[in-house]
C-alpha positions in Angstrom: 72.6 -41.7 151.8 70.6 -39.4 150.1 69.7 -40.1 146.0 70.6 -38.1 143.1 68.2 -34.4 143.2 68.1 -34.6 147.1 64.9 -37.3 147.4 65.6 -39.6 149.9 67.2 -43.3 149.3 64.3 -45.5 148.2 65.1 -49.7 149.1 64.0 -52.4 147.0 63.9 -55.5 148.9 64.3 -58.8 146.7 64.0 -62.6 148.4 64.5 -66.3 146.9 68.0 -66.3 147.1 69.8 -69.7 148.3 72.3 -68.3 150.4 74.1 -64.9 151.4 76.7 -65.1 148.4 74.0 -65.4 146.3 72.3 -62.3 147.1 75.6 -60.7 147.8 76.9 -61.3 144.0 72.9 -60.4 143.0 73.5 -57.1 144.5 77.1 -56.4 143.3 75.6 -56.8 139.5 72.9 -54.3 140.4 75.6 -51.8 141.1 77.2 -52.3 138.3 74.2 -51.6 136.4 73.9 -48.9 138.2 77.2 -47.3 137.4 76.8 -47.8 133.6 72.9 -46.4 133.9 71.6 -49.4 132.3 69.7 -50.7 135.7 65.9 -52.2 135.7 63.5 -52.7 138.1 61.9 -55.7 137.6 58.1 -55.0 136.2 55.0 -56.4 137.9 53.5 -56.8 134.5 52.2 -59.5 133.6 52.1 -60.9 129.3 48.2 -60.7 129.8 48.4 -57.1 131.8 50.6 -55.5 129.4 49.4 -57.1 126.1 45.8 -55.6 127.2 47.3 -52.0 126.6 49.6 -53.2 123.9 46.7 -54.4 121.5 44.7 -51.4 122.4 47.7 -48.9 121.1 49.4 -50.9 118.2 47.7 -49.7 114.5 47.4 -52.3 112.3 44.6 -53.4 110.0 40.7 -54.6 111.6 41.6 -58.0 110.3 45.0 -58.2 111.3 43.6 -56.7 114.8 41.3 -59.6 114.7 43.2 -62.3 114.3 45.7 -61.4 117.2 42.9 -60.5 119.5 41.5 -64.3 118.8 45.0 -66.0 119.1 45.4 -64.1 122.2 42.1 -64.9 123.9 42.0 -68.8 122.9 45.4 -70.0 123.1 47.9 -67.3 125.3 45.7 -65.5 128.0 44.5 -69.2 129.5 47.9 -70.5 129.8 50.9 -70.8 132.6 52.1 -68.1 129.9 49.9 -65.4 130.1 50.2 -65.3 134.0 53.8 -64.6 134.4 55.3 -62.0 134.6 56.8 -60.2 131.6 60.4 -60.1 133.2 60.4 -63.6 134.2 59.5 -65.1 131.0 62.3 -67.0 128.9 62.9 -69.0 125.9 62.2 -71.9 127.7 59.4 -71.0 129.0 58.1 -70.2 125.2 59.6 -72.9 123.9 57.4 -75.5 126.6 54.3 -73.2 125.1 55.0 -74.2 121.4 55.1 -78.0 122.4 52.3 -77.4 124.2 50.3 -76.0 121.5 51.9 -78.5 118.9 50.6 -81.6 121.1 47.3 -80.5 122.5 46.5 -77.0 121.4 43.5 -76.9 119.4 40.3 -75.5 120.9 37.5 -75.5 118.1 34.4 -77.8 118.9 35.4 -81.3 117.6 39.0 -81.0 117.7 39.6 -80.1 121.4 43.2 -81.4 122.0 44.3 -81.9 118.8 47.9 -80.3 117.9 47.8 -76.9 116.1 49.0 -76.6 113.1 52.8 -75.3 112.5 51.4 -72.2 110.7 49.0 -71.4 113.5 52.0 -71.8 116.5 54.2 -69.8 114.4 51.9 -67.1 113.8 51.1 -67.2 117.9 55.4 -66.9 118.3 55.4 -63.6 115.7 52.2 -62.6 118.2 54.0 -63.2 121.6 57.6 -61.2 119.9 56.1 -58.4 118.9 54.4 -57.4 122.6 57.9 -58.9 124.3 60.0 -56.2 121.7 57.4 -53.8 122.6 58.1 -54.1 126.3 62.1 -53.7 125.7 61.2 -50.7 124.0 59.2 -49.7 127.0 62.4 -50.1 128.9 60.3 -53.3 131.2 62.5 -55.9 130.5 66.2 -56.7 129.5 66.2 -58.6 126.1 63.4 -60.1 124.2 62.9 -64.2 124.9 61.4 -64.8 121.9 64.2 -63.9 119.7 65.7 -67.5 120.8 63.3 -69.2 121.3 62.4 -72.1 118.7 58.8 -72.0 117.1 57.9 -74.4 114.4 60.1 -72.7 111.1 59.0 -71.4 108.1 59.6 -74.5 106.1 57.4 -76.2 108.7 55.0 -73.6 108.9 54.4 -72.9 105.1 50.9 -73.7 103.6 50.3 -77.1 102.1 50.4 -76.6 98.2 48.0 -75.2 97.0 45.1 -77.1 94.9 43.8 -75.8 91.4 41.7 -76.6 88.3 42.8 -77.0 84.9 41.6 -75.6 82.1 39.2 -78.3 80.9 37.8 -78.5 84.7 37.3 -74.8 85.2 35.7 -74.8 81.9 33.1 -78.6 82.9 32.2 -76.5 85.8 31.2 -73.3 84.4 29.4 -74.6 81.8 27.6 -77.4 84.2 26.7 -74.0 86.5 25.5 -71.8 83.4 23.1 -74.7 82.6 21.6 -75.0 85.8 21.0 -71.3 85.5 22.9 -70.5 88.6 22.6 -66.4 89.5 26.4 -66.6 90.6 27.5 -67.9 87.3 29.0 -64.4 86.4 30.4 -64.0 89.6 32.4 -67.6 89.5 33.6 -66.5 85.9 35.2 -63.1 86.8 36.9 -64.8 89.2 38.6 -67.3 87.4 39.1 -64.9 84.7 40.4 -62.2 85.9 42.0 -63.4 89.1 40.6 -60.9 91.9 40.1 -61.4 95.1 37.0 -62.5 96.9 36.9 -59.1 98.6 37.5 -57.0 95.3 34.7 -58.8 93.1 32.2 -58.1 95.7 33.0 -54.6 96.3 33.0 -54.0 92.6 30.0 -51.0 91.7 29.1 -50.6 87.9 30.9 -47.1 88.0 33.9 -49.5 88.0 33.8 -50.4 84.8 34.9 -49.1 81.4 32.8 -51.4 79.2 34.3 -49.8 75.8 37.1 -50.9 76.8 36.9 -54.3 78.5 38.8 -52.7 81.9 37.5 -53.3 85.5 39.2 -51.3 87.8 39.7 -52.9 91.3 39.6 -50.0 93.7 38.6 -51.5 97.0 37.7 -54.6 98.6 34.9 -55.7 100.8 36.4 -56.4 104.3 34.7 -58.7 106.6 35.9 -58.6 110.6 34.5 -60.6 113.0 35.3 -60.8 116.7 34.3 -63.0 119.7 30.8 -60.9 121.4 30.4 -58.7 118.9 28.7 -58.8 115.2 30.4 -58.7 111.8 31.7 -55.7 110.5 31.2 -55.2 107.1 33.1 -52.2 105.4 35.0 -51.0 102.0 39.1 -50.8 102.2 41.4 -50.6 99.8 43.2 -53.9 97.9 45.4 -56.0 99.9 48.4 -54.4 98.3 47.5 -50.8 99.4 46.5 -50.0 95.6 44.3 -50.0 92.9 44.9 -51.7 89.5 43.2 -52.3 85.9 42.2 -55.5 84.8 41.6 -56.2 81.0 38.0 -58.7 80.6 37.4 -61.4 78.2 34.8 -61.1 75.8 32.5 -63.9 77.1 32.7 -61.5 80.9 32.0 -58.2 79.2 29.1 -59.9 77.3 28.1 -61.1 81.0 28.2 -57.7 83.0 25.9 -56.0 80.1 23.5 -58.4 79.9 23.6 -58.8 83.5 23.0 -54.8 83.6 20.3 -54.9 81.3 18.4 -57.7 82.9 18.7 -55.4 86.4 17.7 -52.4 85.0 14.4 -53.9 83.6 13.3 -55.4 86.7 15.1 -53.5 89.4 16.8 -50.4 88.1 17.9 -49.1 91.5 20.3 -52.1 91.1 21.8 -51.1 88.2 22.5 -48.1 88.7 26.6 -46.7 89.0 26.9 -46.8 92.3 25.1 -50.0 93.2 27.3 -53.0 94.2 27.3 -55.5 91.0 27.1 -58.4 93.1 24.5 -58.1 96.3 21.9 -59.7 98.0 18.6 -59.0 97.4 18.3 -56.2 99.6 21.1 -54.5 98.0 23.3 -54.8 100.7 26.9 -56.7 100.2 26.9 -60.3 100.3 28.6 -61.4 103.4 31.8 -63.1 101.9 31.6 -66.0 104.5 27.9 -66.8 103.1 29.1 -66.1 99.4 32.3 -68.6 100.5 29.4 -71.0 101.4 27.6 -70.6 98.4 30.7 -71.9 96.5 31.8 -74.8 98.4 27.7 -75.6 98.4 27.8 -75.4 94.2 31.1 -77.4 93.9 29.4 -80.0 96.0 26.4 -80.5 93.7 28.8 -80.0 90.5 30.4 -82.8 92.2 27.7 -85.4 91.7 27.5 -84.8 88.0 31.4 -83.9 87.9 32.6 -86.7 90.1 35.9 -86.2 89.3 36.1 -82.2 89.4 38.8 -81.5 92.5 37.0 -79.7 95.5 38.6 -75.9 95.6 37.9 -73.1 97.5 37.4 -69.9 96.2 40.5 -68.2 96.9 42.2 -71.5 94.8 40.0 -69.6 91.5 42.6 -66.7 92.0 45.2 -69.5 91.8 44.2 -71.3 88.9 43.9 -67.9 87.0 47.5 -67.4 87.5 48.4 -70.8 87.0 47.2 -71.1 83.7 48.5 -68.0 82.9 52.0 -68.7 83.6 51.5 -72.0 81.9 50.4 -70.6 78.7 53.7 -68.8 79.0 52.5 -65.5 79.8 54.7 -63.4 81.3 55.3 -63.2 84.8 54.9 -59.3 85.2 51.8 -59.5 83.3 50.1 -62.1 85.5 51.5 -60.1 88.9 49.8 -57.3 87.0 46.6 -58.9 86.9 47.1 -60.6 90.2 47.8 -56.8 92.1 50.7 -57.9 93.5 53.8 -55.8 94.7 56.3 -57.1 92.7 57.1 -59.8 90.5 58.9 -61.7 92.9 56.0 -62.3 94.7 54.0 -63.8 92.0 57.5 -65.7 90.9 57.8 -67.0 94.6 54.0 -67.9 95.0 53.4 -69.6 91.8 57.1 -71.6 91.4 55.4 -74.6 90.7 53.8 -73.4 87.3 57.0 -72.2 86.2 58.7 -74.7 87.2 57.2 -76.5 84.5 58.0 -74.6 81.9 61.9 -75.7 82.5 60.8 -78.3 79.7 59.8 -75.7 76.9 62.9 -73.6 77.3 64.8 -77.5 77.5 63.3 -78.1 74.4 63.6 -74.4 72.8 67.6 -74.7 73.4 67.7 -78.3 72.5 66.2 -76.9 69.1 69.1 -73.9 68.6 71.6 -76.5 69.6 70.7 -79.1 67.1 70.3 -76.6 63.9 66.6 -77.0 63.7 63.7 -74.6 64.0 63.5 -72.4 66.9 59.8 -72.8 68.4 57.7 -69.2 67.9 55.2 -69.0 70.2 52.6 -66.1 70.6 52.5 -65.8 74.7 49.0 -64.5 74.1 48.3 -67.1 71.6 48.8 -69.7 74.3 47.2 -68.3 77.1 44.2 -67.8 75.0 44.2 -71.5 74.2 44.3 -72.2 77.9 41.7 -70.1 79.1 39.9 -70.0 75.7 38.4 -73.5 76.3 35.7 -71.7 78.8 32.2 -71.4 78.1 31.0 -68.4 76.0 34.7 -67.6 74.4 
């Protein structure tokens, strides 16, 4: 019988089928599908042939891009998983991956066997979901695996909690760096004063600054992308959030930047100049962040011997403990989310529950006071925050 427009009747010939009911009641649901105009053909595909085009199409940021490209090359494309075809796959097959990874899927030198972490699997699941919905868009498959499937959750997956300084520590440790006479001083202050990101201090220039004023603007951020057989890529982007923002500086970092400036201009003025980065290497290029990452964990070790009980942080954790002082000094929330350039409140609310948390005990007190007749507590937010953060060196 001929098909619809006159072309000749094409057959599609399917075997593995125990017994002639089987494929009878097989074909009799094809027909159905058929009738309703919902029909597939099975795809060929497999995850690793169509995820090729898929991650060559999809627009997302050269970091993002990055990170999928490496959990796709070391952990999907070498497995059972990769080699199957996209129509085949289901939940239980993704579930068996996840175990997999969770028991034995670590692949860095050192820890070869080792579970991955909950974080890591989960962010492989979000991976593996996105190319499956992708491919029921594409009209390849019936229904998307993934969506049942059972990946470590985000309870299991969230990041252990997070590790910052106090004030009296952040304060031993800039003044033990100061007296060494360590070139990143400045660099180690603005970050635990202000509360910007790796990315944004080193992409600061000294057109960025209103100096009048005590206002940095944040701009742009220095975005570092590296990927297996290639070199780094080094360019400027815009803030995490999409947006620029004004941060107000202390005193003791305004009186930093100028003299900091002046010193430049008298020995290399090139360097000082507006558009010249404020923080570089010495050939003027921007520091690579993973060598200025090094630099930091290398100064914390040495502040260490001499600090020996000064708590090992990274130096994303200084953007932490900026905003963690903050909100225990009892500045406001949307203040510090200010500061921090984050979208919303909420974020900075959901992020940084554990410092408010803490202030359960002053409002405790504050309506213990009402309730009892005495004096209500008037504290100055600014007042308190400065006596957090005004313990640091230079203030």
């Amino acid at each position: 019988m001929p098909a619809q427009g006159g072309q000749p009747e094409r057959r599609v010939w399917k075997k593995g089928y125990a017994d002639e009911k089987s494929a009878r009641e097989a074909l009799a649901a094809v027909l159905v599908d058929i009738r309703r105009g919902d029909h597939l053909e099975v795809t060929r595909d497999t995850l690793n042939g169509y995820s090729a085009v898929y991650l060559d199409t999809i627009r997302v940021r050269a970091s993002t891009m990055a990170g999928y490209r490496k959990h796709y090359r070391v952990h999907i494309a070498p497995s059972r998983l990769g080699a199957m075809k996209l129509a085949e796959i289901t939940k239980d097959d993704l579930n068996r991956f996840y175990r997999e990874l969770e028991r034995s899927g670590r692949k860095d030198a050192g820890h070869e066997g080792e579970g991955l972490a909950p974080s890591t699997v989960r962010h492989i699941h979000v991976l593996i979901s996105q190319i499956m919905a992708a491919a029921l868009e594409d009209g390849l498959i019936r229904a998307n695996p993934a969506k049942k499937a059972t990946p470590p959750t985000k309870l299991e997956a969230a990041p252990p909690e997070m590790s910052t300084w106090s004030a009296s520590e952040a304060s031993a440790f800039l003044g033990w760096s100061k007296a060494r006479g360590d070139y990143l001083w400045l660099a180690w202050y603005l970050l635990l004063s202000t509360g910007m990101r790796r990315g944004e201090l080193l992409a600061l220039r000294w057109r960025d600054l209103d100096i009048d004023n005590g206002v940095v603007h944040l701009g742009r951020a220095l975005s570092y992308v590296k990927e297996a057989g290639t070199p780094p890529v080094m360019s400027f982007t815009k803030p995490k959030s999409g947006r620029g923002r004004n941060v107000d500086l202390d005193r003791t970092g305004v009186d930093g930047l100028i003299e900091r400036r002046r010193t430049l201009a008298g020995t290399v003025p090139e360097l000082a100049t507006a558009d010249a980065l404020i923080f570089c290497n010495r050939f003027a290029k921007p520091h690579n962040p993973v060598q200025f990452s090094f630099q930091w964990r290398k100064r914390v070790g040495e502040a260490q011997l001499d600090l020996p009980t000064l708590p090992t942080l990274s130096v994303h954790e200084l953007r932490h403990t900026h905003a963690t002082l903050l909100l225990r000094a009892g500045v406001h929330p949307k203040i510090v989310s200010e500061r921090l350039g984050h979208a919303s409140v909420t974020i900075t609310m959901e992020t940084y529950s554990h410092a408010i948390a803490s202030l359960q005990r002053d409002a405790a007190d504050v309506m213990g006071g009402m309730l009892s007749g005495g004096t209500v507590p008037r504290t100055v937010p600014g007042d308190r925050a400065s006596r957090a953060i005004g313990v640091l060196p230079g203030d």
